[in-house]
C-alpha positions as CSV (number, residue, x, y, z in Angstrom):
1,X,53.1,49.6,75.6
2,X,51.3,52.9,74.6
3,X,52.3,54.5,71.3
4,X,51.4,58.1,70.0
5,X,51.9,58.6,66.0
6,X,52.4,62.0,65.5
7,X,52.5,63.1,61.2
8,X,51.8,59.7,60.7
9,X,51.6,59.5,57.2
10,X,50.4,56.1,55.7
11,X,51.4,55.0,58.9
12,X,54.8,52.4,57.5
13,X,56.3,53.7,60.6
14,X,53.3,53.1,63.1
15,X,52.6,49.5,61.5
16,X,56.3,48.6,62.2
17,X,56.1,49.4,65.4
18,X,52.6,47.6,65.8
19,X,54.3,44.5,64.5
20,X,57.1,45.2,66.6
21,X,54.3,44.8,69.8
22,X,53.4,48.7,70.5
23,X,49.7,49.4,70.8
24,X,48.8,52.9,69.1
25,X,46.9,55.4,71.7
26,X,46.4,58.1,68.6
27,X,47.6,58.8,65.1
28,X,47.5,62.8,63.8
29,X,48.0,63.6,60.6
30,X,46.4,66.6,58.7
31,X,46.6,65.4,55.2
32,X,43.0,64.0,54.7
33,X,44.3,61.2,51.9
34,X,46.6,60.0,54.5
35,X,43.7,59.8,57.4
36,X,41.8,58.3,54.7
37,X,44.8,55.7,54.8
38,X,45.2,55.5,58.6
39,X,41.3,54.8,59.1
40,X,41.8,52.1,56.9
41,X,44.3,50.3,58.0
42,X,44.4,51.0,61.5
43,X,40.7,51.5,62.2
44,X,38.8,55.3,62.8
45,X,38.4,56.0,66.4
46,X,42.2,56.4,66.6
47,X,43.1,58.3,64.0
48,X,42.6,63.0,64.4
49,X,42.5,64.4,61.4
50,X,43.9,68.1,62.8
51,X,46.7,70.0,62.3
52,X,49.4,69.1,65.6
53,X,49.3,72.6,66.6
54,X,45.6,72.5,67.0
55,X,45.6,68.7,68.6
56,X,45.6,68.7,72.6
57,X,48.2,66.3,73.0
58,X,48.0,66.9,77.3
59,X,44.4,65.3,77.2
60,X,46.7,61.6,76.3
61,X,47.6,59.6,79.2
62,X,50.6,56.9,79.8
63,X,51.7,57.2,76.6
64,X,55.0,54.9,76.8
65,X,56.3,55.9,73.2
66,X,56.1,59.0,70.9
67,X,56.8,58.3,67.2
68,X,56.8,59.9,64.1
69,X,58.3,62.1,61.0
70,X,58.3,65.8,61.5
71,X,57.7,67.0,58.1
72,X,60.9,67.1,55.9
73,X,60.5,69.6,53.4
74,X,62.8,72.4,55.4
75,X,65.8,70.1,55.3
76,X,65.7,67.7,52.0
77,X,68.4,68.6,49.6
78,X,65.7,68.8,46.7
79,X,63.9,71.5,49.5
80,X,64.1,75.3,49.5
81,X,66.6,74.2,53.1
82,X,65.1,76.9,54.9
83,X,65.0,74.8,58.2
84,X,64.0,76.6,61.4
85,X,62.7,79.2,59.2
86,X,60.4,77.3,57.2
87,X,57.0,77.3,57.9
88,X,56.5,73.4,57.9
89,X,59.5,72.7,60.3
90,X,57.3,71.1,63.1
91,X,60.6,69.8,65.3
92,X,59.3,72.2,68.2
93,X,55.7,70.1,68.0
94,X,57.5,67.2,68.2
95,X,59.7,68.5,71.0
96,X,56.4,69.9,72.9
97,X,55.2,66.1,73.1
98,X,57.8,64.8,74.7
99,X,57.6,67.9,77.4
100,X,53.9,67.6,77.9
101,X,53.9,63.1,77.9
102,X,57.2,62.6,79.4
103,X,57.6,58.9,77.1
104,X,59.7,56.7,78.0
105,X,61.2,57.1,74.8
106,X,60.9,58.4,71.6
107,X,61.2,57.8,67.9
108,X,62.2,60.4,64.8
109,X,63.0,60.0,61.5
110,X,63.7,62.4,58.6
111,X,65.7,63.1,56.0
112,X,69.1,62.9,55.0
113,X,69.6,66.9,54.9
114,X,69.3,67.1,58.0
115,X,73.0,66.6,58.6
116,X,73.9,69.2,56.1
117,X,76.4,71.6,57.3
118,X,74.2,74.3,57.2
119,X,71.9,73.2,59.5
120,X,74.6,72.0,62.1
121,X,73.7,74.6,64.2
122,X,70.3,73.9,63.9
123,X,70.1,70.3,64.4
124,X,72.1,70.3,67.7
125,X,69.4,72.8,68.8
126,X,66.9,69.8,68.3
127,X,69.1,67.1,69.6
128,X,69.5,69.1,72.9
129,X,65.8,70.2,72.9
130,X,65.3,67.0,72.9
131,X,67.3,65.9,75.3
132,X,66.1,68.6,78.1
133,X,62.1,68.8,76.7
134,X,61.6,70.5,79.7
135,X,64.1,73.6,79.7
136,X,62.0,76.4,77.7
137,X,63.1,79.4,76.4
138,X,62.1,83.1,77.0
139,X,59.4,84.5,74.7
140,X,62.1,87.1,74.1
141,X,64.5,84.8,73.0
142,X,65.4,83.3,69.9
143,X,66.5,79.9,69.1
144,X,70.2,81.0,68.6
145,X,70.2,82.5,72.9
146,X,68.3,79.5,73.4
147,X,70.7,77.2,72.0
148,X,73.6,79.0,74.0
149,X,71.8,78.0,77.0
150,X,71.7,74.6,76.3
151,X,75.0,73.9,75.6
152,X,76.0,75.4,78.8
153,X,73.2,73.7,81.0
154,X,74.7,71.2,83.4
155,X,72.8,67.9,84.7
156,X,72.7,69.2,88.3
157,X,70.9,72.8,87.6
158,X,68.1,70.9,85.8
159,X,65.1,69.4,87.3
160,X,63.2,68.3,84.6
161,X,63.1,64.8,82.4
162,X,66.0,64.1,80.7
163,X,66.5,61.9,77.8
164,X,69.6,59.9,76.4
165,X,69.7,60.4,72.9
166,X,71.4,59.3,69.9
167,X,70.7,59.6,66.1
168,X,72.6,57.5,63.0
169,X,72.0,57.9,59.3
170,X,70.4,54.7,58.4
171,X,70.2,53.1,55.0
172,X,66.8,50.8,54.8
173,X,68.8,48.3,52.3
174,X,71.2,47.0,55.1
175,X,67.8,46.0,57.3
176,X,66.5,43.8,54.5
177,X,64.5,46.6,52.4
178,X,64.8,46.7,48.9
179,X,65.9,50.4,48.4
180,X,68.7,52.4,48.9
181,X,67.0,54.8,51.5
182,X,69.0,56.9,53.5
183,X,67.2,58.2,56.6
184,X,68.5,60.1,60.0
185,X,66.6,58.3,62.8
186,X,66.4,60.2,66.6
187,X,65.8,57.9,69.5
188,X,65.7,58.9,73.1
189,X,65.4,56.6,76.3
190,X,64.2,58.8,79.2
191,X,67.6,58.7,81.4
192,X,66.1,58.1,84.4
193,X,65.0,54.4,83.4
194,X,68.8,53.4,83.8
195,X,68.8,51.5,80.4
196,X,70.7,52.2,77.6
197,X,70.2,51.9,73.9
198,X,71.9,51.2,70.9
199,X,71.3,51.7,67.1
200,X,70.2,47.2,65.9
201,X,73.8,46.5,63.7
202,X,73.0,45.4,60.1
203,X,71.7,42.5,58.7
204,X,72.1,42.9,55.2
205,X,75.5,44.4,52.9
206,X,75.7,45.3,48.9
207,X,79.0,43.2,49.2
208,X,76.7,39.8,49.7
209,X,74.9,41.0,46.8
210,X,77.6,42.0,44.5
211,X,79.4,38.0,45.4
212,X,75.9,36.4,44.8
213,X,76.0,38.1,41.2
214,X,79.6,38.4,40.7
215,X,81.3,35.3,42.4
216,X,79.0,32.5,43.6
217,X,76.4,33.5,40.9
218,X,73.5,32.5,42.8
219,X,71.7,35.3,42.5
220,X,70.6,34.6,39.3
221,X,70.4,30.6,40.0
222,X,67.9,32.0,42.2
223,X,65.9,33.9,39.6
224,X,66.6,30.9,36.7
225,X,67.7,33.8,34.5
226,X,71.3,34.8,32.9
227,X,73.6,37.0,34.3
228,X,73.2,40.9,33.3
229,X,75.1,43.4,34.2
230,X,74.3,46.9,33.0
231,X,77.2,48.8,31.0
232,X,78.9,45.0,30.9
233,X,81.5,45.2,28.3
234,X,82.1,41.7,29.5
235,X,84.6,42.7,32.1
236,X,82.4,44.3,34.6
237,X,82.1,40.9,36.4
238,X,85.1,39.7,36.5
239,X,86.7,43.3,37.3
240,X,84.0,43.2,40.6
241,X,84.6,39.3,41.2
242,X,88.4,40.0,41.5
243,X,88.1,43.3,44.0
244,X,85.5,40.7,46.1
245,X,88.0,37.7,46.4
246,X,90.7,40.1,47.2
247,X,89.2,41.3,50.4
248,X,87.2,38.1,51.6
249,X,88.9,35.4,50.1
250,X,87.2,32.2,49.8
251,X,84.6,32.9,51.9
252,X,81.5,35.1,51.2
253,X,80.6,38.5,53.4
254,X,78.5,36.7,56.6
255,X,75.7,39.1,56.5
256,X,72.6,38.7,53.9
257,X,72.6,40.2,50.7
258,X,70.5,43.4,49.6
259,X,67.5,42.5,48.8
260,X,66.9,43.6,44.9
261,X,63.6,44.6,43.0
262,X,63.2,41.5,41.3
263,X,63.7,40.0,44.9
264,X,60.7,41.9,45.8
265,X,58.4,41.8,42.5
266,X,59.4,38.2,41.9
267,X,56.0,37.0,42.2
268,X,54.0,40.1,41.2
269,X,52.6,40.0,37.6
270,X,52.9,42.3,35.0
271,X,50.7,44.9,35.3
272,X,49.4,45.3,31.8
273,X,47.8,41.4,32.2
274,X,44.5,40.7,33.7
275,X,44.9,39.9,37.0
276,X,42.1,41.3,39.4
277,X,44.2,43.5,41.6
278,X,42.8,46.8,42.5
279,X,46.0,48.8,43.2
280,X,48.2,47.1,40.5
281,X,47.1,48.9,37.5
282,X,49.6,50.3,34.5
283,X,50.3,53.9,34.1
284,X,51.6,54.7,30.7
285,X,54.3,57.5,29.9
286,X,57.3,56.6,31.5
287,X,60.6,57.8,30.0
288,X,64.3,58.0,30.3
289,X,66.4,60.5,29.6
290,X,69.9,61.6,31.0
291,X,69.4,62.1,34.9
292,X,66.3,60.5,34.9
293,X,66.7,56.7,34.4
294,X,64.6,54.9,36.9
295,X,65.7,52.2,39.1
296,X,68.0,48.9,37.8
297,X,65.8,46.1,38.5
298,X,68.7,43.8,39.5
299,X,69.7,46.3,42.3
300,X,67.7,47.8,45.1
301,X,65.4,50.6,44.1
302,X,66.9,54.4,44.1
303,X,64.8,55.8,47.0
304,X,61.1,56.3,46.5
305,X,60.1,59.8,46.6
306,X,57.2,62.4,47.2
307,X,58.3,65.5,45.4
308,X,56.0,68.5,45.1
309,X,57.3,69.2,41.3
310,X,57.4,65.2,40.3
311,X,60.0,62.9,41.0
312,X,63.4,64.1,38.7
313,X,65.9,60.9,39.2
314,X,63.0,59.2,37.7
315,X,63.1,57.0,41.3
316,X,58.9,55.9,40.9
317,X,60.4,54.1,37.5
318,X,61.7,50.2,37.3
319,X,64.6,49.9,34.3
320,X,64.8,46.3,32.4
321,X,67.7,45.0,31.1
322,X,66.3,45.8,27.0
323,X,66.2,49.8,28.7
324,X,62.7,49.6,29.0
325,X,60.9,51.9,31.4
326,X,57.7,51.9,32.9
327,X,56.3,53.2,36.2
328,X,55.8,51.1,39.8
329,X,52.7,50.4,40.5
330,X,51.1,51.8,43.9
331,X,50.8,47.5,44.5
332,X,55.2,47.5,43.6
333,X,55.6,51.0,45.7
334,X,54.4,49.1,48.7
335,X,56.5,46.3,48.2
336,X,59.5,48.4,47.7
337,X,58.5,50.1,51.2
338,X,57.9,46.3,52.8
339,X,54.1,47.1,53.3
340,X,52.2,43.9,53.4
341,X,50.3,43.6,50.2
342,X,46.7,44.2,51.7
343,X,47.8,47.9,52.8
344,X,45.4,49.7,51.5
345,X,46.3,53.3,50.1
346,X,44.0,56.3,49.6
347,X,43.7,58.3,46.4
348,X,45.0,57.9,42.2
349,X,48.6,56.8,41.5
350,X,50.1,60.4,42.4
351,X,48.7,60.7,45.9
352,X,49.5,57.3,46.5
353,X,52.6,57.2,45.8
354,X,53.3,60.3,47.7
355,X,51.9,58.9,50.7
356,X,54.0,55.5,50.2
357,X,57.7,57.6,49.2
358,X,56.9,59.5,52.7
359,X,56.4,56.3,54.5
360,X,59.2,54.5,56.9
361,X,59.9,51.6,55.3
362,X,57.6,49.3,57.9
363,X,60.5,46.3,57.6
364,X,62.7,49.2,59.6
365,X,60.5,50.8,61.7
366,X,59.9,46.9,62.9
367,X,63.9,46.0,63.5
368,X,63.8,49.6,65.5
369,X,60.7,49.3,67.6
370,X,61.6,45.2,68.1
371,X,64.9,47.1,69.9
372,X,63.2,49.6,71.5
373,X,60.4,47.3,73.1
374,X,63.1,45.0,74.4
375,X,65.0,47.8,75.9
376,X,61.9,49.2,78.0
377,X,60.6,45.7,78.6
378,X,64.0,44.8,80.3
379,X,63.5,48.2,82.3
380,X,59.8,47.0,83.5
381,X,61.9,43.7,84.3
382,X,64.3,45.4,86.6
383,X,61.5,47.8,88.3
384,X,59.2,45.2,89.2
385,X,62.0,42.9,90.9
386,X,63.3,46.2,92.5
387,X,59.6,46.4,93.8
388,X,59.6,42.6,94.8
389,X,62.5,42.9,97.0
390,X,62.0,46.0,98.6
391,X,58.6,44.9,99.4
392,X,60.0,41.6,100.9
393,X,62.5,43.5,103.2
């Protein structure tokens, strides 16, 4: 099936849903570090380097997917959270796709802020948008009339495509990803395919992880290391291992654990050694100082970020249990966001890692496209044995 990748990025999104079985029609993406990226990794003919308002998205054909992350800056709560007046919101882009392509379905993400209260208004203006691509507004209205319209539209006075859709606040850590990354993903199944859709449940809980450290101890078997727990006073175990019997009892929590940084870097090696690999190289001056501590190394890693003015949690940082800092590694930062480990990444350690904090964890994007591409193939299923019979009576 046919996949458009609209602000692409590094693409974690796009190679998920590659692995997942989509074929990629076009990626567009203005920043030229990230084209630089895509061309790489995905090859050059696919890839426009243009601004989305300038790319002539009706000259596609049988596109069968549109994916992507409109830019976030107008709703992240480290943002100015200007929303629908901010010049970068580029929802109504994204919303002009799926008018002009008519998808079969569609895939957002973006950031937590979204939900904020203060945007309420505002986001069910994009939900409905998206769910009616094809009722427009006057020139002479604004988004607010528009948005009165929509909630009073009925089914039956609308011709157009129409889409199912449904968003969920996802955190990557509970689909195997070693961070705690909270995302709002928007998926619509064009309503007229007679399938419906649902959010893939979990596969991974902190609980598992807190009973493999607390209670079983095997996640440190795992590692052939001693038990560390930050702060421990020497009660910080048993305090957790006594809450964790108390609601499961015997028997441990069924789904996997979080996966942890030193899950992921296990096999890496330390950066300051010689070891030959290009994107793996130590970047000295990292420090930590209250509100700015880096991430635990025995937990999953705070979400990697892309801020404008640096990075002020201190989330591009790994902590050891001595309280020794240092910075990830662009090699680590794709780890972290489950890129294989021959991704390559344009530009120095700054515009790398920008790239890679903007990126959909690709271990997520897979689980969601995996769903998605059953869904529609089950659809294609149905239509061709609807085809069958009617052609045999």
């Amino acid at each position: 099936m046919k996949c458009l990748e609209i602000f692409s990025g590094a693409g974690g999104l796009a190679l998920g849903l590659e692995k997942a079985g989509f074929e990629h029609c076009a990626f567009v993406e203005r920043n030229r570090h990230a084209c630089a990226t895509l061309m790489d990794n995905f090859g050059p003919q696919r890839v426009f380097g243009v601004d989305i308002q300038d790319f002539d998205i009706g000259a596609l054909k049988a596109v069968d997917l549109v994916a992507g992350g409109p830019p976030c800056q107008p709703f992240s709560l480290g943002g100015k959270h200007k929303a629908h007046n901010d010049s970068r919101d580029m929802f109504p882009y994204a919303i002009k796709a799926i008018e002009q392509l008519a998808p079969k379905a569609f895939v957002f993400e973006n950031v937590k802020g979204l939900l904020r209260d203060s945007f309420k208004d505002y986001f069910s203006y994009i939900i409905l948008r998206l769910t009616y691509p094809g009722f427009r507004k006057n020139e002479s209205d604004d988004w607010w009339e528009h948005l009165s319209l929509l909630r009073t539209l009925k089914d039956m006075s609308y011709a157009g495509v129409r889409y199912d859709v449904s968003f969920q606040l996802l955190n990557a850590a509970d689909y195997g990803v070693p961070q705690t990354r909270e995302r709002v993903v928007i998926v619509g199944v064009r309503s007229d395919l007679g399938v419906a859709w649902n959010f893939p449940k979990p596969t991974h809980c902190e609980d598992r992880l807190l009973w493999d450290q607390c209670v079983s101890g095997e996640y440190w078997t795992r590692h052939s290391i001693e038990p560390f727990f930050e702060g421990d006073d020497g009660t910080v175990q048993e305090r957790k291992a006594k809450s964790l019997k108390a609601r499961y009892g015997l028997f441990e929590p069924t789904l996997l654990p979080w996966q942890t940084i030193r899950d992921a870097l296990s096999d890496v090696v330390d950066p300051e050694t010689v070891h030959g690999v290009a994107d793996h190289q130590h970047r000295a001056g990292a420090r930590a100082y209250p509100g700015h501590t880096g991430s635990w190394i025995d937990w999953p890693s705070k979400t990697i970020k892309a801020g404008d003015h640096g990075v002020p949690g201190g989330e591009n940082m790994i902590r050891y249990e001595d309280g020794r800092v240092r910075y990830f590694t662009v090699f680590e930062g794709k780890r972290i966001q489950t890129f294989p480990d021959d991704f390559r990444v344009s530009g120095g350690w700054g515009e790398a890692m920008r790239q890679i904090g903007n990126a959909v964890p690709v271990r997520l994007a897979e689980v969601l496209g995996k769903s998605l591409m059953q869904t529609l193939q089950q659809q294609s299923c149905h239509a061709e044995a609807t085809k069958r019979f009617s052609a045999s009576h």
